[in-house]
C-alpha positions as CSV (number, residue, x, y, z in Angstrom):
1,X,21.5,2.1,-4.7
2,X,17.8,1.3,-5.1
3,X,14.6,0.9,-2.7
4,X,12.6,-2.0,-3.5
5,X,8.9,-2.5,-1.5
6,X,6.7,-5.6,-2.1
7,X,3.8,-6.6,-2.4
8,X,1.9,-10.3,-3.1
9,X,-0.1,-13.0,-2.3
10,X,-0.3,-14.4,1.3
11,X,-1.5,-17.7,-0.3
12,X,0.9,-19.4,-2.8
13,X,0.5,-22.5,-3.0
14,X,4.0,-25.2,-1.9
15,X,5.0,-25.3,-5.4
16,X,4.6,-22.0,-6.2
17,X,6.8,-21.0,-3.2
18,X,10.0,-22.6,-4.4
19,X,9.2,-21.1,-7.7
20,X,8.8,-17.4,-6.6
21,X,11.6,-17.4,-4.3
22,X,13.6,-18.3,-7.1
23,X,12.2,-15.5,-9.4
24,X,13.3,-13.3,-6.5
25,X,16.9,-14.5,-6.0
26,X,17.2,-13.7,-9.8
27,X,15.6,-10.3,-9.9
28,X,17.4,-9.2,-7.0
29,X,20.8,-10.5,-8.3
30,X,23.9,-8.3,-8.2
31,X,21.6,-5.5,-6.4
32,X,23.3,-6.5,-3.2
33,X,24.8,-3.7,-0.4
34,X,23.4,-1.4,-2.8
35,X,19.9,-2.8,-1.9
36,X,17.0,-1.7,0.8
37,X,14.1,-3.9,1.0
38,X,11.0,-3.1,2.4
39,X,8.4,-5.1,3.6
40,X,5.6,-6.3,5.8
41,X,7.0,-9.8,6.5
42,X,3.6,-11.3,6.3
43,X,3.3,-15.1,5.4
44,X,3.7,-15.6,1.6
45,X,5.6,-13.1,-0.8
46,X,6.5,-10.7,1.4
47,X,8.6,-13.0,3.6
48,X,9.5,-14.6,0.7
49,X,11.0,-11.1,-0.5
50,X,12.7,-10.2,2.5
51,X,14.6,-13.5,2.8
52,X,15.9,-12.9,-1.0
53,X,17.0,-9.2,-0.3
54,X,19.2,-10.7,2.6
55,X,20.3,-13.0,1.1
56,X,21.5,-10.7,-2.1
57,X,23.3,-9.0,0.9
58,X,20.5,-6.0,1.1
59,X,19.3,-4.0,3.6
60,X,15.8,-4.7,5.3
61,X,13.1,-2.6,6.4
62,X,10.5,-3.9,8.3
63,X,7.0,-2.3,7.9
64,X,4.2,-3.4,10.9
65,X,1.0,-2.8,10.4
66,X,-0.4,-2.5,13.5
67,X,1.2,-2.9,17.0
68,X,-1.1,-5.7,18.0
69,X,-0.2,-7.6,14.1
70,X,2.1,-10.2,15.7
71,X,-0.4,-11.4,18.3
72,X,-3.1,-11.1,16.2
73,X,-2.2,-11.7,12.8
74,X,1.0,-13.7,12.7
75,X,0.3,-17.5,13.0
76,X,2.2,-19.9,14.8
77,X,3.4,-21.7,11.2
78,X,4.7,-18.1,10.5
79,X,5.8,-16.9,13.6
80,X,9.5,-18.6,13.9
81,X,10.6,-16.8,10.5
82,X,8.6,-13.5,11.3
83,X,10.3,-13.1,13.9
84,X,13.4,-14.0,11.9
85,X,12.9,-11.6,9.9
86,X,12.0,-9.2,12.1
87,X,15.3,-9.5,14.1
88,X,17.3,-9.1,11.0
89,X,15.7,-5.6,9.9
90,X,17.9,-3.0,10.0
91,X,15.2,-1.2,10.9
92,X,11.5,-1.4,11.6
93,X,8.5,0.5,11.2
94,X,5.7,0.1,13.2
95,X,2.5,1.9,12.1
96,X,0.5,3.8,14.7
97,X,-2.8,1.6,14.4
98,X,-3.7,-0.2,17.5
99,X,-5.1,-2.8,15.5
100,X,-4.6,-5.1,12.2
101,X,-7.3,-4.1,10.1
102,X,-8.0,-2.7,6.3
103,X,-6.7,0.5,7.6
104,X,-4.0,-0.7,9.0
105,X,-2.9,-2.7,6.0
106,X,-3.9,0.3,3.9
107,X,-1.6,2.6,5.8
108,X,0.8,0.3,6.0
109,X,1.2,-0.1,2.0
110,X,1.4,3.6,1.9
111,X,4.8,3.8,4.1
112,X,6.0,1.0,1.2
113,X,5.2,2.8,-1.7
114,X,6.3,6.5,0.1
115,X,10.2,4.6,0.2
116,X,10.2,3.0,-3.0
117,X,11.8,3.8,-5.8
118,X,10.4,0.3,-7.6
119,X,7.7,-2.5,-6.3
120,X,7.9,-5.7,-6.7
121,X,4.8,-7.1,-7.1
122,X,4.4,-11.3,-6.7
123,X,0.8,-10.9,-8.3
124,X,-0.9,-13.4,-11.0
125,X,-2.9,-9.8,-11.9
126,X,-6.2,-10.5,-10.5
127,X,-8.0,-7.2,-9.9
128,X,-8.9,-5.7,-7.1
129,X,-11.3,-6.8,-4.5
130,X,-13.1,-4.0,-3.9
131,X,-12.1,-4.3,0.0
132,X,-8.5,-2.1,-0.3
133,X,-5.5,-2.9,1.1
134,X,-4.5,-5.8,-1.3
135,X,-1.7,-6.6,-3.7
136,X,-3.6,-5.6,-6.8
137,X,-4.6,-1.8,-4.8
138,X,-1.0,-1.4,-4.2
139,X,0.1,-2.1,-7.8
140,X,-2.3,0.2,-9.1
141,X,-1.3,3.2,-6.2
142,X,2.6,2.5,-7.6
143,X,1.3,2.8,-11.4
144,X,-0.9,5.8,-10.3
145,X,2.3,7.3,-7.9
146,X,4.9,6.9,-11.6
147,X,6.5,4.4,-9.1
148,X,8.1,1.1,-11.6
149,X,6.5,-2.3,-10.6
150,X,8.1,-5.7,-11.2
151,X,5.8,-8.4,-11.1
152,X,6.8,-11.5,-10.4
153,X,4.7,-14.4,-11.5
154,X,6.0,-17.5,-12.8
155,X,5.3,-19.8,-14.8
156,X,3.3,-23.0,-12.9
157,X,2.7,-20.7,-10.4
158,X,-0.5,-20.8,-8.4
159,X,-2.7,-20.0,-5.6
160,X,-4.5,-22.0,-3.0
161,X,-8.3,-22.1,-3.3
């Protein structure tokens, strides 16, 4: 029995996608109904994430950032498998902001990392921003927290931009 949270990049690039999903499938191999995944959902890694721990036959959280974060954040490309994914959850989370914002996002990689035992991190280890709230922050409050981090970069993968 293991809790695994994500993190990662919203913007992968096509290629990259088939790449990390597959990355996933094989990390999350033979973890199956002994396996809670929890996640944002958000385009990118996250969703990417959540599909694989289904898939592997896992147990899905669902972490919202805000209660206004599929109107405002979720866009119409993403919407169909967001609310996929959020139908499939076995549970979900939604975090008592009113709106999708730093703090929101902030808070809402805090519940992650409070329910993980491990976090998977689909970063190519660019350092943080400076604004909070983004896949490198998170990786460094796991590290900080003693909590294990898988990252999961590929080979050939990339981002957009």
């Amino acid at each position: 029995m293991v809790t695994m949270a994500v993190t990662g990049h919203m913007d992968l690039t096509e290629e990259s996608v088939a790449l990390v999903r597959a990355a996933l499938r094989e990390l999350l191999a033979g973890r199956g109904n002994g396996l809670t995944g929890v996640s944002c959902i958000a385009a990118g890694a996250d969703s990417l994430f959540a599909e694989a721990v289904l898939e592997a036959g896992g147990r899905l959280v669902v972490v919202v950032p805000s209660r206004d974060y599929r109107a405002a954040k979720v866009k119409p490309g993403h919407a169909e498998l967001f609310d996929r994914l959020h139908g499939a959850a076995a549970e979900v989370v939604v975090m008592p902001n009113e709106t999708a914002d730093r703090t929101a996002y902030e808070s809402a990689n805090r519940e992650l990392l409070a329910r993980a035992e491990r976090l998977v991190a689909v970063w190519d280890g660019t350092p943080p921003s400076g604004k909070g709230g983004g896949t490198a922050d998170t990786v460094l409050e796991a590290q900080a927290a003693g909590i294990p981090v898988d990252i999961v970069w590929p080979e050939g993968a990339s981002r957009r931009g």
